[in-house]
N, C-alpha and C positions, 0 to 999 in steps of 0.2 A: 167644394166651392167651384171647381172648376168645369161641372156642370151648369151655375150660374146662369142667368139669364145676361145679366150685368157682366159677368166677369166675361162673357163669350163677345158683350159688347166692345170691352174695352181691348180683346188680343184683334178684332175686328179693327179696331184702330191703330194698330200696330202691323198687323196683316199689308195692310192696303198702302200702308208706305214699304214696307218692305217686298212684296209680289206685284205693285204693280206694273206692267209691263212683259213680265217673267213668262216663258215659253213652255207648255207644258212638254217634256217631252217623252213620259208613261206614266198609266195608271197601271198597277197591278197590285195583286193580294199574293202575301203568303203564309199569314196567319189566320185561321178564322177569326172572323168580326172584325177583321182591320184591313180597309183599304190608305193606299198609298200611290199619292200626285208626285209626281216628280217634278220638278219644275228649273227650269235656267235663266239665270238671270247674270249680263256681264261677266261670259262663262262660271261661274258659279252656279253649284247644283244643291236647290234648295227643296225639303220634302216637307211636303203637307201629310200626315198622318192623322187619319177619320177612325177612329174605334167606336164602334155599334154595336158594343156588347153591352147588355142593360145592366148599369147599376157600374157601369165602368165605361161611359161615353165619352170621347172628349177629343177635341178639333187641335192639332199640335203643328207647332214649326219647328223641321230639327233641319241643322246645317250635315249631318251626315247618317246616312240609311244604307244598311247593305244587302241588297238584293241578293237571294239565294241562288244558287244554280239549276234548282229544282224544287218540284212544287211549287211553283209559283204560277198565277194565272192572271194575262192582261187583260182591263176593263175598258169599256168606253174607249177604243181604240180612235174612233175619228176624232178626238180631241188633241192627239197627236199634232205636235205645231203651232198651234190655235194659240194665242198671247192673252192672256188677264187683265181683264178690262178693271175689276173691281171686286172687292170683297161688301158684299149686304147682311147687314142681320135683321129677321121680321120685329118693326115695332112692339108685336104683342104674342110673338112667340119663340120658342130654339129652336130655329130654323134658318141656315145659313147659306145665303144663295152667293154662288162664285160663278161671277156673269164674266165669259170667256167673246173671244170673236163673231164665233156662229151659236155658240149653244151655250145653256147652261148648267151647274150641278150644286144640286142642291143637300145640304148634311142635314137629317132632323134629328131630335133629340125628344122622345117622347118613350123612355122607358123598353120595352119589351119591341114595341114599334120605332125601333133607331133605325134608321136606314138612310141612304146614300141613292138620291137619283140623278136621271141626265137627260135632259132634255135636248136631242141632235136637232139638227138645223131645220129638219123637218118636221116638226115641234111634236115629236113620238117620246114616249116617258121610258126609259129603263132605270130597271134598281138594281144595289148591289148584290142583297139581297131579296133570296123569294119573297115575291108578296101576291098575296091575292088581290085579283084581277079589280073586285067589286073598292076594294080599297084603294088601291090603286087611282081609282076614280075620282073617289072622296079626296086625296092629298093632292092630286092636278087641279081640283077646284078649288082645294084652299090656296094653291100655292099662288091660281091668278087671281086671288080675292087677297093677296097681304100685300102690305107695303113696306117698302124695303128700304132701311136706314143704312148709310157708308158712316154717318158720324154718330155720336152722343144720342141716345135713346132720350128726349127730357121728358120722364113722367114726374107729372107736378104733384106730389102727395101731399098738398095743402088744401086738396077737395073737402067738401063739406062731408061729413060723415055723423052718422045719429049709430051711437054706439060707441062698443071699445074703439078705440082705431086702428089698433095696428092687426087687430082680426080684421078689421072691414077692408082694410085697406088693403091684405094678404085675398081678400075676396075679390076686390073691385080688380085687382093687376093681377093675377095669380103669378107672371116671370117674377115679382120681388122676389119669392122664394125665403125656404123656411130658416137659411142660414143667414140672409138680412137680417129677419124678422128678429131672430135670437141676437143677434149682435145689439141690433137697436135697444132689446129688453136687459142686456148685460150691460148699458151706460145708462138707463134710468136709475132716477132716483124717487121719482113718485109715481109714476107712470101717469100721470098724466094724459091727458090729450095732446094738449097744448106741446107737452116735453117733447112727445112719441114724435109730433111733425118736425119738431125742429132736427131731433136725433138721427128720425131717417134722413134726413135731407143731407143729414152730414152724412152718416155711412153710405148713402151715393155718391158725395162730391168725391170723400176718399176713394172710392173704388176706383173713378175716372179718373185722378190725377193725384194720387197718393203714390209710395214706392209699395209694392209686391213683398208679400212676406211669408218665408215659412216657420211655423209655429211647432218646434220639434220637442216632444216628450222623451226621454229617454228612461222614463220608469216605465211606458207601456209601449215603447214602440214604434211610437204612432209620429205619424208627420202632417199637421192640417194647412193648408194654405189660406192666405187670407192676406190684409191690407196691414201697413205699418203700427197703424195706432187702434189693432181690434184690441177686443178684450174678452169674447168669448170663447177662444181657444186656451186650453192648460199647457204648458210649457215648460222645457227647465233651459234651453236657447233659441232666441229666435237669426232668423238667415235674410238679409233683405236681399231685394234684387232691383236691378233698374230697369228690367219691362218684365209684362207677365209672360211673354215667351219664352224667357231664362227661367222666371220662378216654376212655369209650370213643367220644363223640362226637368226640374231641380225635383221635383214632388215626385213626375215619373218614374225617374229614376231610382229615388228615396223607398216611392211604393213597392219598385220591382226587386230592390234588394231586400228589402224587409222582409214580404212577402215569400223569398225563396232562404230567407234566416229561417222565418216561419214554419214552412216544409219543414224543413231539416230538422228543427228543434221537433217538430211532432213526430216523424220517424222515430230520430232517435228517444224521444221519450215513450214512447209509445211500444217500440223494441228492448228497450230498458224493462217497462213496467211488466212484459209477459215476461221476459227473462228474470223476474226477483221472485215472479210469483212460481215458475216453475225450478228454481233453485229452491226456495223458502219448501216448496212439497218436497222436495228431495231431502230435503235436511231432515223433515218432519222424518220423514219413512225411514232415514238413515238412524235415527236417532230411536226410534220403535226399539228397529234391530240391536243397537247397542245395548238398550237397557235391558231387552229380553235377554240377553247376554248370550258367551258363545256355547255351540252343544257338542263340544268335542269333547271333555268328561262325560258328558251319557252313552255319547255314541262307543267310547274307549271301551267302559265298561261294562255293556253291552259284549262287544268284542271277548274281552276276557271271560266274563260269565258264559257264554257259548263257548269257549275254549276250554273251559273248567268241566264242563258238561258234553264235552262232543260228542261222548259214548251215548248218550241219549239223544243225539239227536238222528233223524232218519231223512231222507227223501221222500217229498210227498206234505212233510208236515208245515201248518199255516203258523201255528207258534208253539211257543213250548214255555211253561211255569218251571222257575228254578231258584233255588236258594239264593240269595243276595250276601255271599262270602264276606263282603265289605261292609254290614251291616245286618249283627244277629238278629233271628227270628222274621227276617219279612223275605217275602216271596217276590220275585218279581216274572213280570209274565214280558216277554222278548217275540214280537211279532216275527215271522219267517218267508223267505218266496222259496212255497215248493216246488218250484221249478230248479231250484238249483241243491247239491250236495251242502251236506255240516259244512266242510270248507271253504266252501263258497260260498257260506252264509256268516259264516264267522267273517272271513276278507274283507265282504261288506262293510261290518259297523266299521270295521278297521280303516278301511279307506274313506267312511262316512266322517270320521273324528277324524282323520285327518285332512280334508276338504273344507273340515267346517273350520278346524283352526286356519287355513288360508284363506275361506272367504272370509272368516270375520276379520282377518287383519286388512285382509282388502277395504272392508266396509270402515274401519277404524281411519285407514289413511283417506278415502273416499268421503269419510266424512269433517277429516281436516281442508282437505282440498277443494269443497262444495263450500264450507264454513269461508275459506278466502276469496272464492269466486263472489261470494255474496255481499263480502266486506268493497269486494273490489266494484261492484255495479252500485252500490247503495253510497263509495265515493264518488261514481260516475255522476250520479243524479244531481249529487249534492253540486258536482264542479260546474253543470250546466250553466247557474244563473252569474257562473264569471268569464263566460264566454262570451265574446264579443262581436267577432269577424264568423262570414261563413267559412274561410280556409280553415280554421278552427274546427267548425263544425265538418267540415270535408275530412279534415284529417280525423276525426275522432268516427264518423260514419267507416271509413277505410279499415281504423284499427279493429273496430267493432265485427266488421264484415254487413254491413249492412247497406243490400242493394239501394241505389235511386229506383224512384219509382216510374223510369222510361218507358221499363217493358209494360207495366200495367196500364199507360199512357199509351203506349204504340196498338195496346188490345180495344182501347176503349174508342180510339180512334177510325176502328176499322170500322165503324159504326157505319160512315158515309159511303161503305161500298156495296151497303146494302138498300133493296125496297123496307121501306120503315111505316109503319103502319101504330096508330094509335088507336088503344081500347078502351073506352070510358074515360079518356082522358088521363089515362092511367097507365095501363100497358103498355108496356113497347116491342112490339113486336120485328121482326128482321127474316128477308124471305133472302133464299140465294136465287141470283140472276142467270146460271149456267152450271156446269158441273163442276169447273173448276172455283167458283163462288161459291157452290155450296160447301166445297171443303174446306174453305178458306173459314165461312159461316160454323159448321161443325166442327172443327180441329182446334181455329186458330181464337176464333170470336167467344163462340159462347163457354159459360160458366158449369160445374160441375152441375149445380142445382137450377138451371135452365129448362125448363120444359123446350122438346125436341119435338118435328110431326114431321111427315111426309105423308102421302095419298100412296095407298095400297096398292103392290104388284103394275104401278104405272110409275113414268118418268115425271117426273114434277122435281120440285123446288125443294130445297130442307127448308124449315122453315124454324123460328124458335120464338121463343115466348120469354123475355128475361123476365126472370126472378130476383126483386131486388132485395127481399127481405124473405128470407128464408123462413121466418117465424111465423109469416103470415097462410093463411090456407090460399090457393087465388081460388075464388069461385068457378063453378063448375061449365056456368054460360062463357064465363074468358075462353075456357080449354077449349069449348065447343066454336065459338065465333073463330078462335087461333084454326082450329083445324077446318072450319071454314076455310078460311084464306088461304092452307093448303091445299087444299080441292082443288080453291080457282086458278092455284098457283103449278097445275098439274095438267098432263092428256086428256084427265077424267073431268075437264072445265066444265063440259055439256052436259053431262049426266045427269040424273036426275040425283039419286041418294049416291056416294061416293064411302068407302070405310078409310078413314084415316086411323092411321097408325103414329100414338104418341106415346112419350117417356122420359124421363129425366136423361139431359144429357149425358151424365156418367155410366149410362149403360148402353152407350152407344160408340161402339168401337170400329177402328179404320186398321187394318190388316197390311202386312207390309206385302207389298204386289198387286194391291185391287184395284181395278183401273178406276178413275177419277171419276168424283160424285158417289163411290161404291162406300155404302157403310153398312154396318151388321148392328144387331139389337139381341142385348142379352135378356132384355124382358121389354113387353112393349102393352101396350092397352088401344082399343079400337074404339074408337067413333064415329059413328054411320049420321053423316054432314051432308047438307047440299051445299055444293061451290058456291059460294060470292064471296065479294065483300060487302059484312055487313054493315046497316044505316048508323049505326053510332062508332063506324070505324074510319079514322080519319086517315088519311096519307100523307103522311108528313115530307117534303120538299130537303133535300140533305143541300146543307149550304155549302 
């Protein structure tokens, strides 16, 4: 909801009595896809928070923000000082313009395309993020072609309509959005035409001046926002509020804890689920052995039967056939190592039967003590669904020993220190930018099952090729285009044909002592490339 067309109208109206006048005094980011306005107001420091991550966009007022001491990067710097003239939202789009002193900035909300621009006083466009140039174009001419509402949107949906209406009507406005549409369909009762205009009409007056509500599940988790008197949210309590600025901080909040419940409970279940399945194999195997029962009677007697016999036996011989004292009339035939004397072969079974009676007790208590491990993980799972809090989940991830998933966060991250190159829309490729990049790219970046390249016997770039799915084969044109991009990425740029050399990252090793960008190849394969980048190879912009 909080995407909404309406719903962004109505914090719009809340906004503007509360920033108006307010003093920016920085923009800056420290998360990707989220910028952050700082603003002053009757010393009081109030934050506007823009998230333009698709599929999680949303325009927020929090009374406190805390600015990191690092990593952090400031935007739109001349806005610095500049006072808030007014808060606008586009009639007929999510598009929220914050007309400042000298310039403007404007938040959109279109999916994949979320972005954050700024028009300075010399009416020049910056975003917050990369955009191309040709687009770029395209949103500075919609933005002087819209008209820009500070109060109530009134779209009259009592138009004449030849059809369903509340399809035509989701056609004719597209901002009503599909979570009106559903609410209006969740209080019919004949669906009518006639019903649908009057319905909607209501679930817009609510939005604009109804109280803010959250709609919290607690059999699945889930938190939805929405107006006092909806009815298509499921529930087992609902939270009201007295502006959307509280409810929608209340929702964030809600989401953010959930969310990292979520993590956790998948870790640990997920660490549970290989730990029962490789307990459950052990038992299996442990349990083989037991029934096969233990060999320290054969190997005993064995022992004796060579004892009984030593005078026959010589140096040299593989086995020897002998009476079975223990059992009249049968023969038994006793394997030997001619490498060693009678007595030494006799010792054997000796110390063979007595081996076996300790490992098999070993394996006897081994598999009492596998039997309780298993009891003990299959109550873990079971206790999961009466957990509540994440401290809960914290402590039981600690008992467990089961890392967070930081470091694999801190690897995936490094992503932005690389040249990133896309292959059919599909590949991702990662070039290092110096030597001390490339081992950062080779060491610390890439994956066991990675394809690796560099350009032959010349200084270039490591380059890699992730592998997201190791089941899959990558075609043979990817390997070649990748090694491509090594060439260009290399001395041998001019050349006409260049030999690259590629391999699975795991067989490419860094030696303690090698001076920096040095790495060695335990097996490696050539392809004879000419440098470029090729036409279906895209450059991807690191945000």
């Amino acid at each position: 909801m909080i995407q909404n067309y309406f719903f962004l109208n109505r914090i719009i109206l809340e906004t503007n009595e509360l920033l108006k006048d307010a003093v920016i005094r920085e923009i800056f980011s420290q998360e990707k896809g989220t910028l952050v306005i700082n603003c002053e107001k009757m010393n009081e420091n109030i934050f506007i928070e823009l998230s333009v991550i698709p599929g999680n966009s949303f325009f927020a007022i929090k009374n406190k923000y805390t600015r990191a001491k690092k990593n952090t990067i400031n935007f739109f710097e001349e806005t610095t000082g500049q006072r808030i003239i007014s808060f606008g939202i586009a009639n007929d789009d999510r598009i929220i313009k914050l007309k400042l002193e000298q310039s403007e900035i404007y938040f959109t909300i279109r999916g994949k395309f979320t972005n954050v621009f700024y028009l300075d006083n010399n009416q020049r466009f910056h975003s917050f993020k990369s955009f191309d140039e040709e687009a770029l174009k395209q949103i500075i001419k919609e933005f002087s072609d819209k008209v820009f509402v500070s109060g109530w949107n009134l779209i009259k949906p009592d138009v004449v309509i030849v059809g369903n209406y509340l399809d035509e009507i989701r056609r004719k406005f597209p901002v009503i959005g599909s979570e009106i549409i559903r609410e209006t369909k969740s209080r019919s009762t004949n669906f009518s035409n006639e019903e649908s205009v009057k319905l909607l009409s209501e679930v817009l007056e609510e939005i604009r001046n109804s109280k803010p509500c959250a709609f919290i599940d607690n059999n699945t988790d889930e938190v939805k926002l929405g107006f006092e008197n909806f009815k298509s949210f499921p529930f087992t309590e609902k939270k009201l509020f007295d502006s959307v600025i509280e409810a929608q901080n209340y929702l964030l909040s809600k989401e953010h804890y959930l969310d990292a419940k979520k993590s956790r409970l998948k870790l640990i279940k997920n660490y549970l689920e290989r730990e029962q399945n490789k307990v459950t194999s052990k038992i299996q195997n442990l349990q083989g052995v037991i029934e096969r029962g233990s060999r320290e009677t054969k190997y005993n007697k064995r022992g004796k039967l060579l004892l009984a016999n030593i005078n026959e036996l010589k140096i040299g011989m593989k086995l020897v056939v002998v009476d079975d004292i223990f059992s009249s009339g049968e023969k038994v035939e006793i394997k030997l190592n001619p490498k060693l004397s009678p007595k030494k072969n006799i010792e054997y079974y000796f110390d063979k039967s007595k081996s076996e009676r300790t490992a098999f007790a070993k394996t006897q208590e081994l598999f009492k003590k596998t039997n309780k491990e298993f009891q003990f993980l299959k109550k873990t799972v079971d206790s999961l669904s009466n957990i509540q809090s994440i401290k809960e989940l914290d402590e039981l991830m600690k008992m467990l020993k089961i890392k967070p998933t930081h470091e694999k966060e801190a690897k995936e991250d490094l992503s932005s220190k690389f040249k990133h190159y896309l292959i059919d829309g599909k590949y991702n490729i990662y070039v290092g930018k110096d030597s001390k990049n490339n081992d950062l790219l080779t060491t610390k970046f890439a994956k066991q099952n990675d394809y690796w390249f560099h350009a032959r016997s010349v200084s270039g770039s490591h380059v890699v090729l992730r592998v997201e799915n190791t089941k899959e084969i990558v075609p043979k044109n990817v390997l070649k285009k990748t090694a491509s991009i090594a060439a260009f990425h290399s001395k041998a740029k001019t050349a006409g044909v260049v030999p690259v050399a590629f391999t699975f990252k795991k067989y490419v090793v860094k030696k303690k002592g090698d001076p920096v960008g040095t790495v060695h190849l335990l097996r490696e394969d050539v392809l004879l490339v000419r440098p470029e980048i090729p036409n279906d190879c895209e450059f991807v912009v690191n945000e």
